[in-house]
LOTILUM-663992 format. One record per residue: y, x, z of N, C-alpha, C in turn; residue in three letters; residue number from 1. Coordinates in nm, 2 decimals, decimal comma. Example, Ala and Ser with C-alpha at 12.3 -4.5 7.8 and 13.67 -1.06 7.14 Angstrom:
<<-0,57; 1,32; 0,78>; <-0,45; 1,23; 0,78>; <-0,33; 1,32; 0,78>; ALA; 1>
<<-0,22; 1,28; 0,71>; <-0,11; 1,37; 0,71>; <0,00; 1,29; 0,79>; SER; 2>
//
This chain:
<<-0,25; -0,16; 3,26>; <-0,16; -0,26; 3,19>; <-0,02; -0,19; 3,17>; UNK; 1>
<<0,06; -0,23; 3,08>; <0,19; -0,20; 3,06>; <0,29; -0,24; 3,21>; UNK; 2>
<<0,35; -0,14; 3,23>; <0,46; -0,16; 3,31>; <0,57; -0,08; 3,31>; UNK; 3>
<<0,68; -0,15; 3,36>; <0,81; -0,04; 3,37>; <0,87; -0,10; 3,45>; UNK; 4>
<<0,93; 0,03; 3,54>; <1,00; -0,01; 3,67>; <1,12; 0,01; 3,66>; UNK; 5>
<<1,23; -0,05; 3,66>; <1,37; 0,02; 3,67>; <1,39; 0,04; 3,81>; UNK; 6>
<<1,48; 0,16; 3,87>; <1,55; 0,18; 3,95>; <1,73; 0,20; 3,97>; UNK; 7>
<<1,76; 0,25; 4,06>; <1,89; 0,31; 4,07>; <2,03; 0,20; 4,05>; UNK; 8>
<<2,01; 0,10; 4,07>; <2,09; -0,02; 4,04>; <2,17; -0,03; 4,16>; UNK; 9>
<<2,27; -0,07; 4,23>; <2,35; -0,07; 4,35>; <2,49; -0,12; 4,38>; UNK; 10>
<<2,58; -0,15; 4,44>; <2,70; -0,17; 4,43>; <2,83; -0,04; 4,40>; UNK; 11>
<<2,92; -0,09; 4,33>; <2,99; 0,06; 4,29>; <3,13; 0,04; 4,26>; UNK; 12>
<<3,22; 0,04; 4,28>; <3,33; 0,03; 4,23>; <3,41; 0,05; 4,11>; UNK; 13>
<<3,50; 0,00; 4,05>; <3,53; 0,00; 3,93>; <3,61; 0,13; 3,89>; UNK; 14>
<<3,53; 0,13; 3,78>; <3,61; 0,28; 3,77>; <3,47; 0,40; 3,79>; UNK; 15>
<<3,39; 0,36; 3,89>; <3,28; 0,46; 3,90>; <3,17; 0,45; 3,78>; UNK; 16>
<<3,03; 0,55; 3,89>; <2,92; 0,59; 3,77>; <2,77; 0,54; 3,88>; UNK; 17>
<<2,72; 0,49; 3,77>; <2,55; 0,48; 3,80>; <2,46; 0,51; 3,69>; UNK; 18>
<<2,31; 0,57; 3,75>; <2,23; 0,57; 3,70>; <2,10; 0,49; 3,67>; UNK; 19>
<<2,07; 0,43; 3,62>; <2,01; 0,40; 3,63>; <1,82; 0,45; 3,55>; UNK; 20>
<<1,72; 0,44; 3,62>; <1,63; 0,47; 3,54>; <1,48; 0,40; 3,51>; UNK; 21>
<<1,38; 0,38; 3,42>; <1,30; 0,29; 3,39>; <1,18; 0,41; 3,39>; UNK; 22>
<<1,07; 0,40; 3,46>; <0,97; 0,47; 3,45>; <0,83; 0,37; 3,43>; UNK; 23>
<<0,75; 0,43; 3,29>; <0,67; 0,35; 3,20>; <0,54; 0,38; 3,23>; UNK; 24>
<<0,44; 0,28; 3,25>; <0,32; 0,35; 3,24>; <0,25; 0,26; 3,17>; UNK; 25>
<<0,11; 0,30; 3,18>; <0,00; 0,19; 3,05>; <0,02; 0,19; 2,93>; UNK; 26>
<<0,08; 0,31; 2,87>; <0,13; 0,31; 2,75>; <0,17; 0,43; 2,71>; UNK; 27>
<<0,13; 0,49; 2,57>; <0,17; 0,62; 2,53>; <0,33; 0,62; 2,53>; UNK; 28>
<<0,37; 0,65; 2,65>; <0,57; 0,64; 2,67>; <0,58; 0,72; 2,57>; UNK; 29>
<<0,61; 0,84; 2,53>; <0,64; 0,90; 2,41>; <0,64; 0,86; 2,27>; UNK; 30>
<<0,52; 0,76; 2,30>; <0,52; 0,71; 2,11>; <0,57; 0,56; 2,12>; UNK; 31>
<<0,67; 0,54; 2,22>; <0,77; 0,39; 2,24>; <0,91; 0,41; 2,26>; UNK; 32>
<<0,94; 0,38; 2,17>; <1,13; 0,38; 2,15>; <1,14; 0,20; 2,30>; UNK; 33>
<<1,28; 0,26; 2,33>; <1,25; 0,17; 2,52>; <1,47; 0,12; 2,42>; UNK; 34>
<<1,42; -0,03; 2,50>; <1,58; -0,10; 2,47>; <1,62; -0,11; 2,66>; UNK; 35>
<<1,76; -0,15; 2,66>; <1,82; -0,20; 2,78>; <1,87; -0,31; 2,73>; UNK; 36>
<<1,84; -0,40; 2,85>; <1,89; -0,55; 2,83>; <2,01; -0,53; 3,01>; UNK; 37>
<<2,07; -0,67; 2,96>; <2,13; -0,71; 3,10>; <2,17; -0,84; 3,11>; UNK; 38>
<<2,19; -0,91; 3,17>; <2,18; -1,03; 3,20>; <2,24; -1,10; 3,30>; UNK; 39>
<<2,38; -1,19; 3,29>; <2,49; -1,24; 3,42>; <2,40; -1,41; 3,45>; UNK; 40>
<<2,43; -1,49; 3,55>; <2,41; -1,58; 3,54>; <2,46; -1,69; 3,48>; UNK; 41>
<<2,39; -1,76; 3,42>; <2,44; -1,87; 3,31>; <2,48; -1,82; 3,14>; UNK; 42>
<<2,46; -1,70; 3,17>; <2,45; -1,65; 3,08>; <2,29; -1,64; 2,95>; UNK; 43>
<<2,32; -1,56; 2,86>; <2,20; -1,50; 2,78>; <2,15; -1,35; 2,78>; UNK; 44>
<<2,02; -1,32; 2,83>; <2,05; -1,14; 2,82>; <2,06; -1,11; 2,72>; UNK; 45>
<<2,15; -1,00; 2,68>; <2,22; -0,94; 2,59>; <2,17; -0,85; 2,58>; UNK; 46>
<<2,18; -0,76; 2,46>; <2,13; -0,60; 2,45>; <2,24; -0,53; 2,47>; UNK; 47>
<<2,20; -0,35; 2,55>; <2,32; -0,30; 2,57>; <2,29; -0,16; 2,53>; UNK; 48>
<<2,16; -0,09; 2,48>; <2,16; -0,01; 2,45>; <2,00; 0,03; 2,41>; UNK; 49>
<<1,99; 0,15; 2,29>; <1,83; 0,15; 2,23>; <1,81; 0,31; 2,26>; UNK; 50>
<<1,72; 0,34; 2,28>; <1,66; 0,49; 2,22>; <1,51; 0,52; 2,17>; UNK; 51>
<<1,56; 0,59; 2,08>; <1,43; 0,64; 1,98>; <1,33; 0,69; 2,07>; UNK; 52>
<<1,21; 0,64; 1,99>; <1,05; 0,70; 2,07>; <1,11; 0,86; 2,07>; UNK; 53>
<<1,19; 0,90; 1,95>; <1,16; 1,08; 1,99>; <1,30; 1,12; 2,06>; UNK; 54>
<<1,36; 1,00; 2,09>; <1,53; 1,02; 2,17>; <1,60; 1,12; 2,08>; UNK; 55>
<<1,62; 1,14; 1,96>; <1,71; 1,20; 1,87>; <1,80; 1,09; 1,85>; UNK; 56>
<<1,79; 0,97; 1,86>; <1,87; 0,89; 1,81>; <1,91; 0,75; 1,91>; UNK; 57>
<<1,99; 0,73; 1,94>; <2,07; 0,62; 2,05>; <2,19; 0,53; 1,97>; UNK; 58>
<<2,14; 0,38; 2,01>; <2,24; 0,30; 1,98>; <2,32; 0,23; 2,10>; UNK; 59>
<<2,42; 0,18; 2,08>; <2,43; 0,12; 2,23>; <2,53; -0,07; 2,15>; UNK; 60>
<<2,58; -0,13; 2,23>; <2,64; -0,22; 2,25>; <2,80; -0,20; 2,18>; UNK; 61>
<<2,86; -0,29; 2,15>; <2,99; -0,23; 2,13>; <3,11; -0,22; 2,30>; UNK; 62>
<<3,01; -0,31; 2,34>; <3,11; -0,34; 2,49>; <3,03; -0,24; 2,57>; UNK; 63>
<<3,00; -0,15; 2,55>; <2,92; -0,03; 2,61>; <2,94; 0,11; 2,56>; UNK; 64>
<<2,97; 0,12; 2,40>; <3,03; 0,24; 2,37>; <3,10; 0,34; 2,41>; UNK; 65>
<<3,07; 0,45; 2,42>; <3,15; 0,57; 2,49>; <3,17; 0,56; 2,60>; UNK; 66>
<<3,11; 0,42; 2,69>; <3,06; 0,46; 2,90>; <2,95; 0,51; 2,89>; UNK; 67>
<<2,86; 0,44; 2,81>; <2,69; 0,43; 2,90>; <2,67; 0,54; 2,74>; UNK; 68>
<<2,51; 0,63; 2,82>; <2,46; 0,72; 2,77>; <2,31; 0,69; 2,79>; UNK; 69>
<<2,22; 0,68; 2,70>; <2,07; 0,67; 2,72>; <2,05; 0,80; 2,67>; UNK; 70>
<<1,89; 0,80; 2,74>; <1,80; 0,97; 2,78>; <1,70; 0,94; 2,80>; UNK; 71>
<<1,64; 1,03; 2,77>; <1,48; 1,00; 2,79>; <1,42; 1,13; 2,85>; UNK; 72>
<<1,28; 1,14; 2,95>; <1,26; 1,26; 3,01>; <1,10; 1,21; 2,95>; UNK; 73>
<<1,05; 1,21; 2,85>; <0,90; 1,13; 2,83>; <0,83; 1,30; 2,93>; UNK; 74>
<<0,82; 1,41; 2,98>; <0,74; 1,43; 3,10>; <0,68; 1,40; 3,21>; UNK; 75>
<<0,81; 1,28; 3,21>; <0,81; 1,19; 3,35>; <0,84; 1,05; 3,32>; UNK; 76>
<<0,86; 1,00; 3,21>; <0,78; 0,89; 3,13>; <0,88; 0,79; 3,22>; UNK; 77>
<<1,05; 0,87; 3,15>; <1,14; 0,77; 3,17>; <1,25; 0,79; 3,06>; UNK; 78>
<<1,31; 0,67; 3,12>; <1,43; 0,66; 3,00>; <1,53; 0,65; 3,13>; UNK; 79>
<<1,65; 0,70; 3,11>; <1,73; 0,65; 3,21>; <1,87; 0,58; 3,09>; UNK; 80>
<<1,94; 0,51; 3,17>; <2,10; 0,44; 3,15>; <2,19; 0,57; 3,19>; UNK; 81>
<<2,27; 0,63; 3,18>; <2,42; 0,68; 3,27>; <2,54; 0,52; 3,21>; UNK; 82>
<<2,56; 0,55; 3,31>; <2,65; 0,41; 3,32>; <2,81; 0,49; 3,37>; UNK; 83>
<<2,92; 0,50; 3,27>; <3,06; 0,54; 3,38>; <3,16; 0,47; 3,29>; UNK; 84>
<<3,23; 0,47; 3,40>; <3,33; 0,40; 3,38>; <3,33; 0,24; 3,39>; UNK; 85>
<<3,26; 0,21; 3,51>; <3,23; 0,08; 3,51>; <3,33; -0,06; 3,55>; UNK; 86>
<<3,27; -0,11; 3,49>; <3,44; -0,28; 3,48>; <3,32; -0,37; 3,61>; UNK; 87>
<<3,43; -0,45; 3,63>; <3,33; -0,59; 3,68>; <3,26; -0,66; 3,60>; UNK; 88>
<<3,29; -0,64; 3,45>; <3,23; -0,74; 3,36>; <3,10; -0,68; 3,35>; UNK; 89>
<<3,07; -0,54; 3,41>; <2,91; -0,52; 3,38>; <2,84; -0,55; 3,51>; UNK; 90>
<<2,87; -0,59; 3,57>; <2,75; -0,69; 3,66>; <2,66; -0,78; 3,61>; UNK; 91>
<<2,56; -0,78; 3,64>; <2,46; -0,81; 3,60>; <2,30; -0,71; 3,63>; UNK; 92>
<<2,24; -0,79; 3,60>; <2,07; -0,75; 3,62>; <2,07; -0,67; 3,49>; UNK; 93>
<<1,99; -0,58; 3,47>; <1,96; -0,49; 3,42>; <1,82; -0,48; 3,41>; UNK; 94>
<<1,79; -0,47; 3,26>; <1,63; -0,48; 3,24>; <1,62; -0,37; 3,11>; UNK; 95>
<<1,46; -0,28; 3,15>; <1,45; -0,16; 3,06>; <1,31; -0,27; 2,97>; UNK; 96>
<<1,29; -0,24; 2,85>; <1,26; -0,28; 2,80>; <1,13; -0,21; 2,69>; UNK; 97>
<<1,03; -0,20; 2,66>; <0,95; -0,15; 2,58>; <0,98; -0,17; 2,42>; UNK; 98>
<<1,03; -0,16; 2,30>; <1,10; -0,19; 2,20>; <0,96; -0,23; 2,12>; UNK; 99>
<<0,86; -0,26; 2,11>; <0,75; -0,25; 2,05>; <0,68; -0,39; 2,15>; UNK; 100>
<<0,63; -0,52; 2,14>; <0,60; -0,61; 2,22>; <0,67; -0,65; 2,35>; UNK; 101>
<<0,63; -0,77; 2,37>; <0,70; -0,83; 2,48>; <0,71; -0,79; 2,66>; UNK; 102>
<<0,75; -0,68; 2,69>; <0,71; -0,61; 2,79>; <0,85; -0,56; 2,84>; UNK; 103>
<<0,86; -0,60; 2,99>; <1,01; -0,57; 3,06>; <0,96; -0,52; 3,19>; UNK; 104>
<<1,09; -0,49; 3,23>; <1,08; -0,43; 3,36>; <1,15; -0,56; 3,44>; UNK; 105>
<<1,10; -0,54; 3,58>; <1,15; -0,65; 3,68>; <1,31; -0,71; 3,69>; UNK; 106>
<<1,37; -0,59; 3,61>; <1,51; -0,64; 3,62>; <1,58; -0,51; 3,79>; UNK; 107>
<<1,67; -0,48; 3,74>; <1,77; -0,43; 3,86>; <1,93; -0,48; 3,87>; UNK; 108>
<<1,92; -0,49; 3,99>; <2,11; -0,56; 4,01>; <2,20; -0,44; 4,00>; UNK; 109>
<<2,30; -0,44; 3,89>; <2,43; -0,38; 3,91>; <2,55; -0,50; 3,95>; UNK; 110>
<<2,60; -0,45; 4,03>; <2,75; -0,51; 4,07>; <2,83; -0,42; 4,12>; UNK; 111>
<<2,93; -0,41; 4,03>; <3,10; -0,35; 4,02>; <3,18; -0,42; 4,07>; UNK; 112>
<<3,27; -0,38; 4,23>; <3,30; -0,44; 4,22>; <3,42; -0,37; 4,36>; UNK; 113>
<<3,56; -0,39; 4,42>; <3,59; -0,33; 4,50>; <3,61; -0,41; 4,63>; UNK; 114>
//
């Protein structure tokens, strides 16, 4: 069955960097372009960032532009986030996402915070 795991999520100070990474299986990873979601409470999850099945091409958020960097390693049948330059306003759970049907990862906690 489809699954994706995110990792790398943690506490971090503002101003710092994380990585974060989503590793796919039950599915040809290479022929699936993968979204990042995130999600505060009482909130709506939001999109924060896309990458192409062939990772030539990345979109991101506007409240995410020019911090966060998506990547893809399909050898190892991941997509990772780089996350820098982080505010408090990016706390929140963090979910990698399959772009192609309804399929997420468990969600990971980021919190910025000093």
């Amino acid at each position: 069955q489809v699954q994706l795991v995110e990792s790398g999520g943690g506490l971090v100070q503002p101003g710092g960097s994380l990585r974060l990474s989503c590793v796919g299986s039950g599915f040809t990873f290479n022929n699936s372009a993968v979204d990042w979601y995130r999600q505060t409470p009482g909130k709506e999850r939001e999109w924060v960032a896309s990458i192409s099945l062939t990772g030539w091409s990345a979109s991101y958020a506007d409240f995410v532009q020019g911090r966060f960097a998506v990547s893809r390693d399909d050898a190892k049948n991941t997509v990772r986030l780089q996350m820098n330059d982080l505010e408090p306003a990016d706390t929140a759970i963090y979910y990698c996402k399959r772009s192609t049907g309804d399929y997420w990862g468990q969600g990971i906690q980021v919190t910025v915070s000093s």
